[in-house]
Every structure is written in C-alpha cells, then in structure tokens.
C-alpha positions as CSV (number, residue, x, y, z in Angstrom):
1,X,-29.5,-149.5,13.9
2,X,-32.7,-147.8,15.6
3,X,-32.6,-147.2,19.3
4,X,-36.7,-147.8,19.0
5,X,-37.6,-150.7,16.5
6,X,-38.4,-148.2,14.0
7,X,-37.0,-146.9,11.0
8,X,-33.8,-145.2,10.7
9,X,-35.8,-142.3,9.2
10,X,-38.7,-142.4,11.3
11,X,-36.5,-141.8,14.1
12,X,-34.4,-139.4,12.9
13,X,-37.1,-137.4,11.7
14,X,-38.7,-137.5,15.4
15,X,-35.1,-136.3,17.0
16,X,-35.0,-133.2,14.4
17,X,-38.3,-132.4,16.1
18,X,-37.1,-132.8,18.9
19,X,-34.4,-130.9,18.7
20,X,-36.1,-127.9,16.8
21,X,-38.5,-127.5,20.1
22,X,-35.6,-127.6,22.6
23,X,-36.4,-131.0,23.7
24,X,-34.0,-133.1,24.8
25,X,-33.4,-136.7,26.3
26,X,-32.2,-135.4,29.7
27,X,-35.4,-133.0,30.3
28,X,-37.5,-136.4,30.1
29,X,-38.2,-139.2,32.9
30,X,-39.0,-142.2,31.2
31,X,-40.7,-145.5,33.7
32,X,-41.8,-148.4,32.2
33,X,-45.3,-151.0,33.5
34,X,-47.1,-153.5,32.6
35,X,-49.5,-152.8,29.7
36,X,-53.0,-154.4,30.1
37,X,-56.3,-156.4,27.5
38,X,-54.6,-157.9,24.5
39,X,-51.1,-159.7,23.5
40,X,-50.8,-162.7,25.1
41,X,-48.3,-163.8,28.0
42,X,-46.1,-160.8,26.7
43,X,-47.9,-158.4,27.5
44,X,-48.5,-159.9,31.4
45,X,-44.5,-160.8,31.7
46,X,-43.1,-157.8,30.3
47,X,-42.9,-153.9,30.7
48,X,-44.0,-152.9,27.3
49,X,-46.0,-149.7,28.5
50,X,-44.3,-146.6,28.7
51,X,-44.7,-143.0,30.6
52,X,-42.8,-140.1,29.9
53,X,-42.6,-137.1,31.4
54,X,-41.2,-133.9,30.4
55,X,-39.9,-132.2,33.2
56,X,-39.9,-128.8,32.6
57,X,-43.6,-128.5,31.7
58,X,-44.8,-131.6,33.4
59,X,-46.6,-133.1,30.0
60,X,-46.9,-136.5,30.2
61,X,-47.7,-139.6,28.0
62,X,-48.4,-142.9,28.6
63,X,-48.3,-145.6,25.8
64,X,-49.3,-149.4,25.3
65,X,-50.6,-149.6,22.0
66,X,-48.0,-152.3,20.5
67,X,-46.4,-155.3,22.1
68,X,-42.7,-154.3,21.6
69,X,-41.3,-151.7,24.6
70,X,-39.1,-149.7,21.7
71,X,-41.8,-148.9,19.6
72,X,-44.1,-147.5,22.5
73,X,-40.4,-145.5,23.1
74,X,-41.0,-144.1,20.1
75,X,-44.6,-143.7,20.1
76,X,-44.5,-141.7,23.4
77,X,-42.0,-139.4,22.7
78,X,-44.2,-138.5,18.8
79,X,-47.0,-137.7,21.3
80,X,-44.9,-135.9,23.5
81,X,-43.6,-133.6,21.0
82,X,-47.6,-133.3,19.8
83,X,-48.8,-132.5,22.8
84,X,-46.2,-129.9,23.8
85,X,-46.8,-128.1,20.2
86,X,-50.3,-127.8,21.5
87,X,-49.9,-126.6,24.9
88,X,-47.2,-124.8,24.5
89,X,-46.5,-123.2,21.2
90,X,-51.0,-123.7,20.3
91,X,-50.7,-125.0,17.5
92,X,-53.7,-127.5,16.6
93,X,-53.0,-131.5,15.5
C-alpha cells in the first residue's frame, strides 16, 4: 500500500527520482499546519498542510492544495524534487 494516498506507481516513480538526485528521506524536515479558504471543518481540525525542507540546500515547499495530509506528502516532495532540478542542476520545468 502507498505511504501517500497515491498510486503505487506514482510513488515509486517519485522515490526513483528521488533517489537518482541523491535525495533522501533523512536530508528532509517535514512539519505539518493548518491549511487555510476551502474544505470544510477538515481543513480547520486537521494538519493537512505540509512544509518540507531539504536540509542540505535549504529549499523548501509548502503545500495545501488537497484535503488529505498524504497526498500533500506527496505533492511536496514532486515539487521539492522540481525545484531542486532547477536551482541546482538548472534545468528548466
């Protein structure tokens, strides 16, 4: 089963990115708020936004843009990896 809410190949495709960059779990700090406008009482009660950091270049993402806390897991990380390829290697998105 998917550590994110997503699919199996979805995330296994984003790991093998990962991984080809020399990113790993243990170079990220990962907090968790309280996302804000739209989605009801869920979005108010629960931590669903997520900000991640990668240490060794200080890049950070911040993402609320669906209800469920695993998918914006997943989505964070995608946008980490984009955003590194761009600052780091240049590559444009």
């Amino acid at each position: 089963m998917s550590v994110f809410g997503v699919g199996p190949e979805k995330e296994a495709a984003l790991r093998e990115r990962m991984a080809g960059l020399g990113i790993s779990e243990g170079d990220l700090e990962e907090t968790f708020l309280r996302s804000r406008g739209p989605g009801g009482q869920n979005v108010n009660k629960v931590s669903t936004c997520v900000r991640i950091k990668h240490v060794p270049t200080g890049i950070t993402v911040k993402v609320d843009k669906d209800r469920s806390q695993g998918v914006n897991r997943f989505l964070a990380r995608r946008e980490l990896v984009s955003r590194y390829e761009e600052t780091i290697l240049g590559k444009k998105p």
